[in-house]
C-alpha positions in Angstrom: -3.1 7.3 14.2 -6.2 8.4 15.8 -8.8 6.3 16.1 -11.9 6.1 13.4 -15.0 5.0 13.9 -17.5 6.1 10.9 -15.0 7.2 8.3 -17.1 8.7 5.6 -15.8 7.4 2.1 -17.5 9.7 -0.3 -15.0 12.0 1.4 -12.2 10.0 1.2 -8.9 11.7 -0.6 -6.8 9.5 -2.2 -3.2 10.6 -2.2 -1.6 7.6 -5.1 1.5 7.7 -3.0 0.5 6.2 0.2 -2.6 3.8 1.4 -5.7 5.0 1.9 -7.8 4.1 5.6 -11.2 3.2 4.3 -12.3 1.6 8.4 -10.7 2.1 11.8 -12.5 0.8 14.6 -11.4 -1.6 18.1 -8.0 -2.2 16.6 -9.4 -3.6 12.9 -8.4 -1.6 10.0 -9.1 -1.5 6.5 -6.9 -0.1 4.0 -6.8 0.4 -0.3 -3.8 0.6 -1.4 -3.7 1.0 -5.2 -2.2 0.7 -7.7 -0.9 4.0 -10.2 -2.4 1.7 -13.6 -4.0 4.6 -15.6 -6.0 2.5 -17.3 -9.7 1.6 -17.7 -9.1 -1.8 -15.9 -7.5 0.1 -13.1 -7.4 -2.9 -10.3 -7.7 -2.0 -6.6 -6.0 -4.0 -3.5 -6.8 -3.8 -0.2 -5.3 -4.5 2.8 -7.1 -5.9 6.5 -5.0 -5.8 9.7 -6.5 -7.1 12.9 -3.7 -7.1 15.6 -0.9 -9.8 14.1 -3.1 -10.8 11.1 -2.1 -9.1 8.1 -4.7 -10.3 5.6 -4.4 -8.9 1.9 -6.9 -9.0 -0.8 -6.8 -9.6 -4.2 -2.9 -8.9 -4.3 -2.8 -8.4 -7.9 -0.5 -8.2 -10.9 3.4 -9.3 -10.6 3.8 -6.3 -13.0 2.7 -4.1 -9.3 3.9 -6.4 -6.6 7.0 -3.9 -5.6 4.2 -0.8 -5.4 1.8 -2.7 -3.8 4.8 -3.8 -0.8 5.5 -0.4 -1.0 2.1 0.4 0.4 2.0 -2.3 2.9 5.2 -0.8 4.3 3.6 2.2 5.1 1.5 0.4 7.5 3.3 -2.7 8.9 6.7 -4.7 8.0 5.6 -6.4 4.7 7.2 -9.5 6.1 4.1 -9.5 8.5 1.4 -10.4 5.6 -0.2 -13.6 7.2 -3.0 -14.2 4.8 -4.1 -13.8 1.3 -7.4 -13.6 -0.2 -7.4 -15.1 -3.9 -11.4 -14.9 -5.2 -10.3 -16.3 -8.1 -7.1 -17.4 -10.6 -7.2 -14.7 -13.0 -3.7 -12.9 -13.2 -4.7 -9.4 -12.1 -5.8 -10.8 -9.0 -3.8 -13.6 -8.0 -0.2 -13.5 -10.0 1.7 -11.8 -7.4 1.3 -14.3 -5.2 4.2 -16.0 -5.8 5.9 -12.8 -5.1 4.3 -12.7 -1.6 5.1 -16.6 -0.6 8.3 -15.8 -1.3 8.8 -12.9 1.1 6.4 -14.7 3.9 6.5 -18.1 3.1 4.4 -19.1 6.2 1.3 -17.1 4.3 -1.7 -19.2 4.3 -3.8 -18.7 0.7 -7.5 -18.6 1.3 -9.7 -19.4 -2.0 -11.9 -22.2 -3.4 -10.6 -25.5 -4.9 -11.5 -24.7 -8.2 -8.7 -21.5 -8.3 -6.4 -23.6 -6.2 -6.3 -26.6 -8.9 -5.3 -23.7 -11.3 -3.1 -21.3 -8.6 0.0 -23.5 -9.3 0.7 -22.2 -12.3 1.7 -19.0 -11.7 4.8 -21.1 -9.9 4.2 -21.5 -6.8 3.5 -24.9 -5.0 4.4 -25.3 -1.5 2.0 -23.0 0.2 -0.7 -23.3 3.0 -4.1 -23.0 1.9 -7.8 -23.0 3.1 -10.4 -24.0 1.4 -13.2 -21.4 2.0 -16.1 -23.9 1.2 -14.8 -26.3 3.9 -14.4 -23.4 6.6 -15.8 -20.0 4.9 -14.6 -17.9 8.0 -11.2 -16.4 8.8 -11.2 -15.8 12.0 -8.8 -13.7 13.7 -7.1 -14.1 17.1 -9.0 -11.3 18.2 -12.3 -13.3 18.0 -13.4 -10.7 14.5 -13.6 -12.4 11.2 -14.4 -12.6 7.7 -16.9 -14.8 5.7 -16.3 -15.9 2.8 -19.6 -16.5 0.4 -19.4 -18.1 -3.0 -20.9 -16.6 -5.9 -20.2 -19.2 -8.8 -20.0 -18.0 -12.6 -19.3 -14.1 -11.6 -17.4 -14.7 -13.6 -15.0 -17.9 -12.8 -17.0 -20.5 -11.7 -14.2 -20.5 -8.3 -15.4 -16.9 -7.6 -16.5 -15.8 -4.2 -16.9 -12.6 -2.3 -15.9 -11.5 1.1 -18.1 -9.7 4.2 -15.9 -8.9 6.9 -18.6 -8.6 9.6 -16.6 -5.9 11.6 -16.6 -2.8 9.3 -19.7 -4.8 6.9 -17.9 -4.0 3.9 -17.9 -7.1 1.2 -15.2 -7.6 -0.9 -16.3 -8.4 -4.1 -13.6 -9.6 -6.7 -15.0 -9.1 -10.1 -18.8 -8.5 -9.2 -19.9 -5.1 -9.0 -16.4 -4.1 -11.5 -16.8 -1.5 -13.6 -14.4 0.0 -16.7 -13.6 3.4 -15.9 -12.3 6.6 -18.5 -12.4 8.9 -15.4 -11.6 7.1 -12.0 -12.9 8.2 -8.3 -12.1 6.3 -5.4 -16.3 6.1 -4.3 -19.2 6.5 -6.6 -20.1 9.4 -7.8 -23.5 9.2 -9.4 -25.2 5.5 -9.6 -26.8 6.1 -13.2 -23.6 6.5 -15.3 -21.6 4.6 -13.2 -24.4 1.8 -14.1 -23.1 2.3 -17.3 -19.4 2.0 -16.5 -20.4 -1.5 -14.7 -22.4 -2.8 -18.0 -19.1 -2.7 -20.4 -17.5 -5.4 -17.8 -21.1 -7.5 -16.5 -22.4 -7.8 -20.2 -19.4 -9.6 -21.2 -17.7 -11.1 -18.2 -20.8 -12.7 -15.8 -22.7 -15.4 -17.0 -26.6 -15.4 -16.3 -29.0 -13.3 -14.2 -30.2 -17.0 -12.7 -26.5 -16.5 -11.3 -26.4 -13.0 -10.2 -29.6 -13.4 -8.4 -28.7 -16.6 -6.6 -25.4 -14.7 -5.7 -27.6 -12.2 -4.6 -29.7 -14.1 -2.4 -26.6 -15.4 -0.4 -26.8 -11.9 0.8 -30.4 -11.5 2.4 -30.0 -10.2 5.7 -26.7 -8.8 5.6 -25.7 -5.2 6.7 -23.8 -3.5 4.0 -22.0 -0.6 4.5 -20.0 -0.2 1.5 -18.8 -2.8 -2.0 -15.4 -2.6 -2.5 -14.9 -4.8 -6.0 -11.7 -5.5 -7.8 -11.7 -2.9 -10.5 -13.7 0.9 -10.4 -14.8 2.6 -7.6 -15.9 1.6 -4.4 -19.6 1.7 -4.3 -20.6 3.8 -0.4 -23.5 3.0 1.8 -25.8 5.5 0.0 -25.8 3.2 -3.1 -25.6 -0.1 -2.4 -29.4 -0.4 -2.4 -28.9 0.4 -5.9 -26.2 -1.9 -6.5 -27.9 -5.3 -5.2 -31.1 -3.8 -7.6 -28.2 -3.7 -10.4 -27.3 -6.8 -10.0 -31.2 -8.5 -9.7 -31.9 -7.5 -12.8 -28.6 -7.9 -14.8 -29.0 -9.3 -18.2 -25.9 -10.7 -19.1 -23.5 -13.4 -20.5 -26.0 -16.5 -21.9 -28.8 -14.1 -21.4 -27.6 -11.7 -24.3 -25.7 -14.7 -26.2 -28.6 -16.7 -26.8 -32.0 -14.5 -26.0 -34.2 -17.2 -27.4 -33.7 -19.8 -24.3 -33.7 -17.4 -21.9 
């Protein structure tokens, strides 16, 4: 595969049969690989190899664990998956892990201790795990890594959010979601997708005091692209507009009970 340095990914063309390369650069790649769900809650997964570590995010449903190892199998042995990324417990995000531990056992889970008190339940209990508020880095063995930055109440109160600091693209979970009629793999145009974000933020995130303080973990970062759970991955060209989105959210307890607010 040749090497990529500056993919663009407004251009990106999905083909639903095969991952999609989203970042190529010094051996670190970044891949989404889907998932065919034709549906409004259409969740994304993606995948981060860095030399031997094999680091999935957000694995997903059970009901798509056999398409998603399809995917991984496009790109390395799925047997190689060393890590998991879990930003929180809900079942479109974290269900198929059970799935994964049993074809690499040796996986180590990285997520918060509020999602691993509930993790269990989906039926596995054996597993590694770090706890990303002890240590909130990955780091590879090729000295790269990944931060892992909590953002409590968007919505679980065990979510948090990933930067990987070598392609600067932060993995989102649930924050920055959107419910889509017509999906595209990048935003299009901000303004309506504003709107497509707003049906999921309203309901799902809890205050604006907790989207702001989220967004203040953030000062100083370089962003080059959101890539959230569910909707479109939001491009360099508007994610000035996102972190604005997000400042000035009104949502959960703000529209529940406008009189304290």
């Amino acid at each position: 595969m040749q090497e990529q340095n500056n993919i663009q990914l407004h251009q990106v063309e999905v083909n639903m049969q095969q991952p999609t390369l989203l970042f190529q650069q010094d051996g670190h790649e970044v891949y989404w690989l889907g998932i065919t769900e034709n549906t409004i809650f259409r969740c994304n997964v993606y995948l981060i190899v860095n030399g031997n570590d094999v680091i999935l995010v957000d694995p997903g449903s059970r009901n798509y664990f056999d398409q998603v190892k399809s995917r991984v199998a496009q790109i390395v042995d799925p047997t190689a998956v060393t890590g998991m990324i879990l930003c929180h417990q809900d079942p479109d995000v974290a269900a198929s892990m059970v799935d994964w531990l049993e074809l690499c056992p040796d996986c180590m889970v990285y997520t918060s201790p509020r999602a691993q008190v509930l993790l269990p339940h989906f039926g596995a209990h054996d597993y590694k795990w770090q706890d990303i508020e002890i240590e909130p880095r990955l780091r590879f063995k090729s000295g790269q890594q990944l931060r892992f930055i909590t953002a409590p109440f968007l919505h679980s109160p065990a979510a948090f959010t990933t930067y990987d600091d070598r392609s600067h693209f932060l993995f989102s979970g649930d924050i920055w979601a959107a419910l889509m009629t017509t999906w595209s793999p990048t935003v299009i145009d901000f303004t309506h997708h504003r709107m497509q974000m707003d049906m999921f933020h309203m309901d799902y995130m809890a205050s604006n005091i907790a989207a702001r303080g989220f967004i203040e973990k953030l000062d100083g970062l370089k962003i080059d692209a959101i890539l959230p759970q569910h909707g479109s991955i939001i491009s360099h060209e508007h994610v000035a507009d996102a972190l604005d989105y997000l400042r000035t959210l009104r949502c959960g307890t703000d529209i529940s009970y406008p009189n304290l607010s």
